[in-house]
N, C-alpha and C positions, 0 to 999 in steps of 0.2 A: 401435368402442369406445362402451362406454355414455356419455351426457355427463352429466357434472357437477352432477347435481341436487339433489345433496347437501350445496350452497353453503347453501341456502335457511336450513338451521336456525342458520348460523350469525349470518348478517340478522335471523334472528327471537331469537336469543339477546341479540344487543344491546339487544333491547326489553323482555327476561325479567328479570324480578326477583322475591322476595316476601320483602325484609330489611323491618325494621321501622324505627321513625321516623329521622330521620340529620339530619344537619347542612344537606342541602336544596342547591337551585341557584335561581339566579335564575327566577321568572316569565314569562313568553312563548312565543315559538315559537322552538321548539325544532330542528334537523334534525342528523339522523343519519346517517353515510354508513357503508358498509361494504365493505371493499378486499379478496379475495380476494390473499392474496401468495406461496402457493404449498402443493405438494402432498411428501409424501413418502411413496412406498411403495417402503421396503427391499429387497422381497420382488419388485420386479416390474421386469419388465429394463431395461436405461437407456430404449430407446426409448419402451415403455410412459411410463416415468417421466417423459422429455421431452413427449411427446405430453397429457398430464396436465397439467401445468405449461402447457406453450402456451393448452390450453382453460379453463386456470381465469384465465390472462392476458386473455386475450381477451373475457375476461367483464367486461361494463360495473359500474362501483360500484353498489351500491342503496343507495337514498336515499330517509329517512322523514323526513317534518315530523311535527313535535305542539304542538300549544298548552299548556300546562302553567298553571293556573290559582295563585293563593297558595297555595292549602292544598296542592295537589299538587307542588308545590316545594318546599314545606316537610318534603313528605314525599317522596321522591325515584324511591326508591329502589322502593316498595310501589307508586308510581304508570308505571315504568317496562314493566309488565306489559301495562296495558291495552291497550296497540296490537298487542302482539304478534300477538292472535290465532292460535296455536302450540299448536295440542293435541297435536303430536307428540311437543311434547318436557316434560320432566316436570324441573323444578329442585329437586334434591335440598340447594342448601344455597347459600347466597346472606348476604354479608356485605359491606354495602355502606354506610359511613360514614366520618366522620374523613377526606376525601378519596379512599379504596382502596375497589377493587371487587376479589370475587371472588366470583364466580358458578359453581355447577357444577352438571350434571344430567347428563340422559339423553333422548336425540332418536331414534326412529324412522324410519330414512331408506330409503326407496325400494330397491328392488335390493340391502340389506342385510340378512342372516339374525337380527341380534339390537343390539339399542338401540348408538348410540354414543356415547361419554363426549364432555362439552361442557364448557371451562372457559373464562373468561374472568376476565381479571388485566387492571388498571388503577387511573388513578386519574381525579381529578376535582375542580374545583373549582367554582363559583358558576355561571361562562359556557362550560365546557366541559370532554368527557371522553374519554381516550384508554383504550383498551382492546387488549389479543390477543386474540384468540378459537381457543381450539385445538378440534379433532374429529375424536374417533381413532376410525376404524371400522373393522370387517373387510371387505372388497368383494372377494369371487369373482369372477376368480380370482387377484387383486393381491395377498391375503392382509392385512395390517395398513395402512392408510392413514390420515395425519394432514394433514388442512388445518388450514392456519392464515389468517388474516384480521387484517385493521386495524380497526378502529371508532373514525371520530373523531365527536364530537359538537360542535357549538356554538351558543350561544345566539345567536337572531337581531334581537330586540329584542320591542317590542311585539307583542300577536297580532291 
């Protein structure tokens, strides 16, 4: 079975944005974890489906720092980009203030025939932010498959 490398965009999702100025978080260093919590493909037979779920289990959290200066906390949301480094995937629509994220695009993933949809839903306040991250793709020969993920963020104090 092919593995799972199809996590990756949704680690780099949590670091995409491009809303405009927002209500901001605190200053400092910043870290970002992100929890694969499992797979669902309808279409592919339970074993398939368990065997999926174990390796996406199995898969250790990743984990970003950032340092976030005043002006880029003030601006949150437009500064949640820069680290991503994610040309795969392309954010089609991103609203992120008032405390609520929702972020959505389109990611190019490996061993898949065409873009898969990325959303992410959460909120946020000053010292941290919870999110899901969903990612519905098609993967031959599974046929429709959605991971889902955790993203928690918290601020760590000074940088």
């Amino acid at each position: 079975m092919q593995k799972l490398l199809f996590v990756a965009p949704i680690a780099l999702l949590a670091a995409c944005s491009g809303a405009s100025e927002t209500d901001g978080v605190e200053a400092g260093q910043w870290e970002f974890t992100v929890t694969a919590t499992g797979v669902d493909a309808p279409n592919a037979p339970d074993a398939a489906q368990q065997a999926m779920n174990d390796q996406l289990q199995a898969q250790p959290a990743q984990t970003t720092s950032e340092c976030f200066s005043d002006a880029e906390a003030d601006n949150f949301a437009a500064n949640l980009n820069r680290f991503s480094g994610n040309e795969n995937c392309e954010i089609t629509n991103s609203e992120v203030g008032d405390g609520n994220i929702l972020v959505e695009g389109s990611c190019n993933v490996p061993g898949t025939p065409e873009p898969s949809a990325l959303v992410m839903r959460g909120t946020y306040d000053r010292t941290s932010v919870q999110a899901t991250v969903n990612l519905d793709m098609t993967a031959p020969p599974l046929g429709d498959v959605t991971i889902e993920a955790e993203l928690q963020g918290e601020h760590q104090g000074d940088c």
